[in-house]
C-alpha positions as CSV (number, residue, x, y, z in Angstrom):
1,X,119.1,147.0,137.5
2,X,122.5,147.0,135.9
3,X,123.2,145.7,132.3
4,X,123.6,141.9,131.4
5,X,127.8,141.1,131.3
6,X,129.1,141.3,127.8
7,X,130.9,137.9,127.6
8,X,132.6,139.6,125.1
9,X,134.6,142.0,126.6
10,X,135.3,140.3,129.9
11,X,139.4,139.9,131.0
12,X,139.9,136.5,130.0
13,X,142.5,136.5,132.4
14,X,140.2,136.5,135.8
15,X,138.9,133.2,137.4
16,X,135.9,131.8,136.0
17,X,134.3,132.4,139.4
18,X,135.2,136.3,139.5
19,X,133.4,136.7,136.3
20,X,130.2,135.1,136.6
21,X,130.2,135.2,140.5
22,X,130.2,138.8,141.6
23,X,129.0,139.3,144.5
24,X,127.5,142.4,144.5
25,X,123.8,142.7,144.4
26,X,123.0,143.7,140.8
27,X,125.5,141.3,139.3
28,X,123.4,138.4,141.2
29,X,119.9,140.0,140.1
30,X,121.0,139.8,136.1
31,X,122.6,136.4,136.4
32,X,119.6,134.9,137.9
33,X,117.3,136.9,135.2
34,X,119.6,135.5,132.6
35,X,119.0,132.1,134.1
36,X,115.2,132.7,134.5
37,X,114.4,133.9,130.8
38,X,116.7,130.7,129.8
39,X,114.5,128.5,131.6
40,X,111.8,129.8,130.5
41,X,113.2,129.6,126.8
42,X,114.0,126.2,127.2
43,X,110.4,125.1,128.3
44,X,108.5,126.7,125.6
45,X,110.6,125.0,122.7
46,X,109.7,121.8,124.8
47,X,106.1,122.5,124.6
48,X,106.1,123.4,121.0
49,X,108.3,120.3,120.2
50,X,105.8,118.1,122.4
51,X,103.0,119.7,120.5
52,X,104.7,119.2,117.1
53,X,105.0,115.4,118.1
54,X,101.6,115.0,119.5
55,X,99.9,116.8,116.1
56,X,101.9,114.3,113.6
57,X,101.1,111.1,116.0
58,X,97.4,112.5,116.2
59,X,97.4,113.3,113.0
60,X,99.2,110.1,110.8
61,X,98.9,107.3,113.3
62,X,95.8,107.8,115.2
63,X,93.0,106.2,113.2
64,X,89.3,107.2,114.9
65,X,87.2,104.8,115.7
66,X,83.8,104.1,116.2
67,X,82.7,105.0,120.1
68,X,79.2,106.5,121.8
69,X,79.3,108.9,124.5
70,X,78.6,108.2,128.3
71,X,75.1,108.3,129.1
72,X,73.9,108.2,125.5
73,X,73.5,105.4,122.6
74,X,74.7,107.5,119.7
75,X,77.4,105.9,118.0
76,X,78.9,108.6,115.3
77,X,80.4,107.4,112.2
78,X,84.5,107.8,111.7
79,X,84.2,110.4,109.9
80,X,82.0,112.5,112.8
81,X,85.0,111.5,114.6
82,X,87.7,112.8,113.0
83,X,90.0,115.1,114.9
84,X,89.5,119.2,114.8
85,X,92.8,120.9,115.3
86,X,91.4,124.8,116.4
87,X,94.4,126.2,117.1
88,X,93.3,129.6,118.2
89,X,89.2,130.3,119.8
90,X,88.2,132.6,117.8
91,X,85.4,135.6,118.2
92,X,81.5,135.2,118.9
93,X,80.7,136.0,115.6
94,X,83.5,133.5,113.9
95,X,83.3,131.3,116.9
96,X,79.3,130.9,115.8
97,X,79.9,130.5,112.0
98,X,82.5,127.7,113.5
99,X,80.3,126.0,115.5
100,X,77.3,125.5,113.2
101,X,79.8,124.2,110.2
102,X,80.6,121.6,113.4
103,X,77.4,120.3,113.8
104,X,76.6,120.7,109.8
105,X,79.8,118.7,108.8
106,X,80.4,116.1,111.7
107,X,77.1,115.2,113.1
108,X,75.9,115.3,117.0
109,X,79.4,114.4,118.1
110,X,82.8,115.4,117.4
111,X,86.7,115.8,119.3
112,X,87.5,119.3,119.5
113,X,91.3,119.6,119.9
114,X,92.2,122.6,121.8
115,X,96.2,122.8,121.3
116,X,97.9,119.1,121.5
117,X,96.9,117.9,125.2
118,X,93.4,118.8,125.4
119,X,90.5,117.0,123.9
120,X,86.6,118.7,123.8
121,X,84.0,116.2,123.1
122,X,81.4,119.0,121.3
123,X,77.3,117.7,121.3
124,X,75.3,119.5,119.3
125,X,72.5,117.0,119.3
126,X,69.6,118.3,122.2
127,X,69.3,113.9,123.1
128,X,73.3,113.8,123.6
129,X,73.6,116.7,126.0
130,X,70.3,115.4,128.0
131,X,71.8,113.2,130.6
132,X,74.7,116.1,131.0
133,X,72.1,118.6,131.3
134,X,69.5,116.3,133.5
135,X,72.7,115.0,136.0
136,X,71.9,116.0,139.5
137,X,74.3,119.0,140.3
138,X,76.4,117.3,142.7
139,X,78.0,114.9,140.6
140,X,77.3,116.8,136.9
141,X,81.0,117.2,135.1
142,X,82.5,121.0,135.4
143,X,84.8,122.3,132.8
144,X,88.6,121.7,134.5
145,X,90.3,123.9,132.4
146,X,88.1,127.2,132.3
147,X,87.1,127.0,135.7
148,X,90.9,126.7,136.9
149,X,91.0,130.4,135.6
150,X,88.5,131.5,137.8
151,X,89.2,129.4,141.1
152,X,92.0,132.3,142.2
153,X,89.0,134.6,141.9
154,X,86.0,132.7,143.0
155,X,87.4,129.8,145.6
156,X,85.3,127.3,146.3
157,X,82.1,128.7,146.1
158,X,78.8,126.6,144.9
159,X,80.1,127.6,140.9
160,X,83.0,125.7,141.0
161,X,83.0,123.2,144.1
162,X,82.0,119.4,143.6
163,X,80.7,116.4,145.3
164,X,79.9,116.8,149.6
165,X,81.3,120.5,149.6
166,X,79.1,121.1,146.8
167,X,76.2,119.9,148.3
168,X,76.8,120.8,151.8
169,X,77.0,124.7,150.9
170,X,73.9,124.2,149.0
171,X,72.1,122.7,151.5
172,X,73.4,125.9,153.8
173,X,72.7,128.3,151.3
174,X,69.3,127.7,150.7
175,X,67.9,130.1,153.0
176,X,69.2,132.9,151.4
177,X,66.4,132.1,148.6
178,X,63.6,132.1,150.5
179,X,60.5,133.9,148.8
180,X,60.5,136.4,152.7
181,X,64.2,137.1,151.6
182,X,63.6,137.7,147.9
183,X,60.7,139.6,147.7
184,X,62.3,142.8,149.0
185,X,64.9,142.6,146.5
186,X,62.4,143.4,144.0
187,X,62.1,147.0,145.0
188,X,66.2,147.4,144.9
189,X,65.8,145.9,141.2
190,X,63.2,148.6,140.3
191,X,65.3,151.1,141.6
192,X,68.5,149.8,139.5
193,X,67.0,149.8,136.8
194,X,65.5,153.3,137.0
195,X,68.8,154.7,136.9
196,X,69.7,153.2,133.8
197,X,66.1,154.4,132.4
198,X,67.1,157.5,133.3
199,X,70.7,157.4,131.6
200,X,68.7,156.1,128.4
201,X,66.2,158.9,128.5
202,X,69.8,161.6,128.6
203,X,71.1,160.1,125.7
204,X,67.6,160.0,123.8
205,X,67.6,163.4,124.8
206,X,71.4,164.0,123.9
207,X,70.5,162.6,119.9
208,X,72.3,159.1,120.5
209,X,70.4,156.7,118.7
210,X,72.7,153.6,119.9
211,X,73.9,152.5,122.7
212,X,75.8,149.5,124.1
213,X,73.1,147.6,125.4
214,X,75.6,145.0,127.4
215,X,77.5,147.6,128.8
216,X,74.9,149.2,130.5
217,X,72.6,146.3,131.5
218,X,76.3,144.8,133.3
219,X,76.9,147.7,135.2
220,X,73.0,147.2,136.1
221,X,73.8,143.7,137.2
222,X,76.7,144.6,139.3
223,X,74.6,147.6,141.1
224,X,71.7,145.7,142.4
225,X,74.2,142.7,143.3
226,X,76.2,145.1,145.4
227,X,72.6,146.4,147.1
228,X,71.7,142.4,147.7
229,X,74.4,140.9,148.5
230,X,77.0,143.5,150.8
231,X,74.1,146.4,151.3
232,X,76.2,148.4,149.6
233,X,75.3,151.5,147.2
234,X,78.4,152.7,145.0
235,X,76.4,154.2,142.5
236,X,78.8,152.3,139.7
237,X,76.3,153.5,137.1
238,X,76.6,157.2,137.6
239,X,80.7,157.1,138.7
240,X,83.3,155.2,138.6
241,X,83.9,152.4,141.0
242,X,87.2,150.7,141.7
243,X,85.5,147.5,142.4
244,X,82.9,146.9,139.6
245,X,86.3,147.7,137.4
246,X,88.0,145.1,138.9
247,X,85.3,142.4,138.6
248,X,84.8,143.3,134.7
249,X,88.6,143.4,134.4
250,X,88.7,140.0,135.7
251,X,86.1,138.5,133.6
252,X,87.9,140.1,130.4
253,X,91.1,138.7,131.9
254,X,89.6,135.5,132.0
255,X,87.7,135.2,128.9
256,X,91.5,136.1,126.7
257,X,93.2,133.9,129.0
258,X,90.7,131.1,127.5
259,X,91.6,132.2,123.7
260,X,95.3,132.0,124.4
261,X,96.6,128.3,124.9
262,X,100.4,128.8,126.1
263,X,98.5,131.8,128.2
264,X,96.5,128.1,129.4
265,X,100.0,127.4,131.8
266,X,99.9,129.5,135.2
267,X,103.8,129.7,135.7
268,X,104.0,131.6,132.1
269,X,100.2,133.7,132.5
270,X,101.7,135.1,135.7
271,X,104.7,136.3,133.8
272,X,102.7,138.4,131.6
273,X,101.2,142.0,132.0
274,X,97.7,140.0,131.8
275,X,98.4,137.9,135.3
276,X,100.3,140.2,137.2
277,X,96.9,143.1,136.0
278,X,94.4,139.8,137.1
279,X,96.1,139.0,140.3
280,X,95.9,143.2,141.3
281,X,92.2,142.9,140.3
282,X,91.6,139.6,142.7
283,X,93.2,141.0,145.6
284,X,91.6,144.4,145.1
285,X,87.9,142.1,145.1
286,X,89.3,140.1,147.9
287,X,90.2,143.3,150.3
288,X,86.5,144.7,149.8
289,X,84.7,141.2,150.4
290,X,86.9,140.6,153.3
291,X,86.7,144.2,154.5
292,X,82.3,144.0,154.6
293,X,82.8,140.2,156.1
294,X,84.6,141.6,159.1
295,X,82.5,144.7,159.6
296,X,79.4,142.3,159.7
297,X,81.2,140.2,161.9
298,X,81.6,143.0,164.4
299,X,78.0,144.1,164.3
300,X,76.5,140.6,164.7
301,X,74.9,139.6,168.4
302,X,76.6,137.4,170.2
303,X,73.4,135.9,171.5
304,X,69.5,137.0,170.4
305,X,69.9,136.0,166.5
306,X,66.4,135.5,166.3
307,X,65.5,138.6,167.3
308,X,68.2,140.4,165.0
309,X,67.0,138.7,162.2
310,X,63.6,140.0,162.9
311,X,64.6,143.4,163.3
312,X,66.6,142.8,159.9
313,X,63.7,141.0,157.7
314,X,61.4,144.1,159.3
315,X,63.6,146.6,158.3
316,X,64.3,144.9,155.2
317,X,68.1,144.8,155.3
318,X,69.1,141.4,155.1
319,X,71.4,140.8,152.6
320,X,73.2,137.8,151.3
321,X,76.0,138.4,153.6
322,X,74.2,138.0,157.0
323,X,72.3,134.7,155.6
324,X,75.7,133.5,154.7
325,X,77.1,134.6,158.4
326,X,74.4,133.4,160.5
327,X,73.8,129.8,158.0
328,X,75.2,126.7,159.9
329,X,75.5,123.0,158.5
330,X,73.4,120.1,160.5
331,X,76.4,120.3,162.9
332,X,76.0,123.5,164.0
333,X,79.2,124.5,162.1
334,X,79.6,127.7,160.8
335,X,81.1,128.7,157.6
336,X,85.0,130.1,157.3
337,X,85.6,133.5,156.2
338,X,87.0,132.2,153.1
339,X,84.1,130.1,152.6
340,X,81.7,133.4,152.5
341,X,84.3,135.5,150.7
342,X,84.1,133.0,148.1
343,X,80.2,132.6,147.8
344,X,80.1,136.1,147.7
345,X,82.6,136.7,145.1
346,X,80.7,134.0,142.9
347,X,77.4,135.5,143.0
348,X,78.7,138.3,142.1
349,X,80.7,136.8,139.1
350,X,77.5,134.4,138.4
351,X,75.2,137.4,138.8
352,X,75.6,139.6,136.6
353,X,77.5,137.9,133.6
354,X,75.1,135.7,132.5
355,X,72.2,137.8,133.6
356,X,73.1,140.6,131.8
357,X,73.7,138.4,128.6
358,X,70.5,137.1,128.7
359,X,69.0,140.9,129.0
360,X,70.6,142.2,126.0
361,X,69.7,139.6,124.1
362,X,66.2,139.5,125.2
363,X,66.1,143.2,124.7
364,X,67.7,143.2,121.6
365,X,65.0,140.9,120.3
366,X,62.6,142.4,121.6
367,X,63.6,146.1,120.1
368,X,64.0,144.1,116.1
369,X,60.4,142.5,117.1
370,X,58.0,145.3,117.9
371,X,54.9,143.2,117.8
372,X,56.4,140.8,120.6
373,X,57.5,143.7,122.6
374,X,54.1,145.1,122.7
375,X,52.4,141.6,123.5
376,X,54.7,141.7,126.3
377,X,54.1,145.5,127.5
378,X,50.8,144.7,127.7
379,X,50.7,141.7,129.7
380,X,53.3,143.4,132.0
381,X,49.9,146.1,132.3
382,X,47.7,143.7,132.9
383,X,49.6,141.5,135.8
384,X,50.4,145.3,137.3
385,X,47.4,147.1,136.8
386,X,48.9,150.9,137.5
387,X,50.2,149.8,140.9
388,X,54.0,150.3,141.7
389,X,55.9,147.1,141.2
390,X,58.2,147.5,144.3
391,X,57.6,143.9,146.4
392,X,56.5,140.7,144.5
393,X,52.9,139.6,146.6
């Protein structure tokens, strides 16, 4: 790519549309870069300058008032309703600290402003978030500004779907949970988690005396997922695997993208080293689901699906994929490629995140509570009784 044109030293004497019109191609690449990083200029002083606006109007004209939350009949008091400006989200340690100086100063309710345009009711009170919490998943509110991160990622899968889609896959997924289905996962779980035993014991032996439990317990996660869902052993605790890279890269990617509100816009994300590294990472996830999809696909009987899934349950290789290939609605309609790829790619995502979270912490606890731990080995002894806990009976 040439250099920009120095305005500066241009003959003066040449038509207007010599100058700025060349018509070779690296004349035409710069003046429509020029153009591009103007526009682009142009619409970030309009944010700020609609943000400015919006924060003195918030701020000096708009009085709170009294209100009560849908669903509930607590009315907070003005000043429970006074408006947080949060300008940036900050870490898990602040970000706690924050949230309990919340609930401490404000009440059960409060507005939490993220930037100018985006309210946050916050409930902190266990009555409040009740009827949230107790609404029947198909009509239950989602989060329309997180989950838009994740839906080039995820699709619509059952995570961030709503209303008849929602509950149709449901209703079509529910096989895929059945106790026949589950129960042989439980030897694939014992053998994940033998391999990270067996990392542990190196490093014991190695002197380490700490460890990140969260990495380990993720990659964990992602192994046995892999095994359940695609019947696929990549051995991502022992080696590196271009896959379970890109699905933590994502959910990084993600998880900054949330902290950074002008980051909050697609056409400026995608701009960024961040969305052009997140969009690499979804299409490397998207080849591999789509790659296992249509290799099932090809090995799947045309007739005699009884008996294959038989010889599958006996055999003990039916994974999430052929439930989700072989499910059909009340119809007898099948789901899309697209639709699999994306239940797939959220159960992955769902998996191990949030799974893995709730390990560590429930390790963690464990390991600063030695007399809880060893109420628990022993009732783990007792339900087991020296036999090898490889099928749930």
């Amino acid at each position: 790519m040439g250099p920009l044109p120095n305005l500066n030293k241009v003959n003066h004497s040449l038509p207007l549309t010599e100058v700025f019109f060349d018509s070779s191609p690296a004349r035409t690449f710069d003046l429509g870069l020029l153009i591009l990083k103007e526009l682009i200029v142009q619409l970030l002083i309009f944010h700020i300058f609609s943000w400015i606006v919006a924060l003195g109007i918030r701020y000096y004209i708009v009085q709170p008032r009294s209100w009560h939350t849908v669903g509930t009949q607590v009315h907070p008091t003005e000043q429970g309703l006074r408006v947080l400006i949060q300008l940036v989200i900050q870490s898990s340690e602040e970000g706690l600290l924050y949230t309990q100086n919340l609930a401490s100063t404000y009440g059960d309710v409060c507005c939490w402003w993220v930037g100018p345009w985006h309210a946050v009711i916050r409930i902190f009170h266990p009555t409040c978030i009740k009827p949230v919490l107790f609404a029947p998943a198909a009509i239950a509110p989602k989060d329309a500004v997180f989950y838009s991160f994740l839906k080039p990622w995820l699709g619509d899968g059952l995570l961030l779907s709503a209303g008849d889609k929602w509950s149709s896959h449901r209703r079509m997924l529910t096989p895929a949970f059945h106790f026949n289905i589950l129960k042989h996962y439980v030897k694939i779980f014992n053998d994940s988690v033998n391999v990270m035993h067996a990392k542990w014991k190196r490093l014991v032996s190695e002197g380490s005396t700490r460890l990140d439990m969260f990495e380990h317990i993720s990659l964990m996660t992602l192994d046995s997922l892999q095994k359940c869902v695609f019947s696929f052993h990549s051995n991502c605790q022992e080696k590196p695997s271009e896959y379970i890279a890109a699905i933590l890269e994502l959910s990084a990617l993600v998880a900054k993208r949330h902290q950074q509100i002008f980051m909050h816009m697609d056409f400026l994300y995608y701009l960024t080293p961040d969305g052009q590294r997140f969009r690499r990472a979804c299409r490397l996830v998207h080849n591999f689901t789509d790659a296992v999809i249509q290799e099932r696909r090809r090995t799947l009987p045309d007739d005699g699906v009884d008996d294959f899934l038989k010889a599958k349950a006996k055999a003990k290789t039916l994974d999430f994929i052929d439930v989700l290939l072989l499910t059909k609605d009340k119809d007898g309609k099948q789901l899309s490629d697209e639709d699999i790829r994306a239940e797939a790619d959220t159960f992955m995502f769902g998996g191990h995140d949030t799974t893995a979270s709730g390990l560590s912490w429930v390790l963690y606890n464990l390991a600063k509570h030695p007399e809880y731990q060893e109420r628990c080995r022993q009732e783990v002894q007792e339900l087991l009784r020296d036999r090898e806990p490889k099928e749930i009976e």
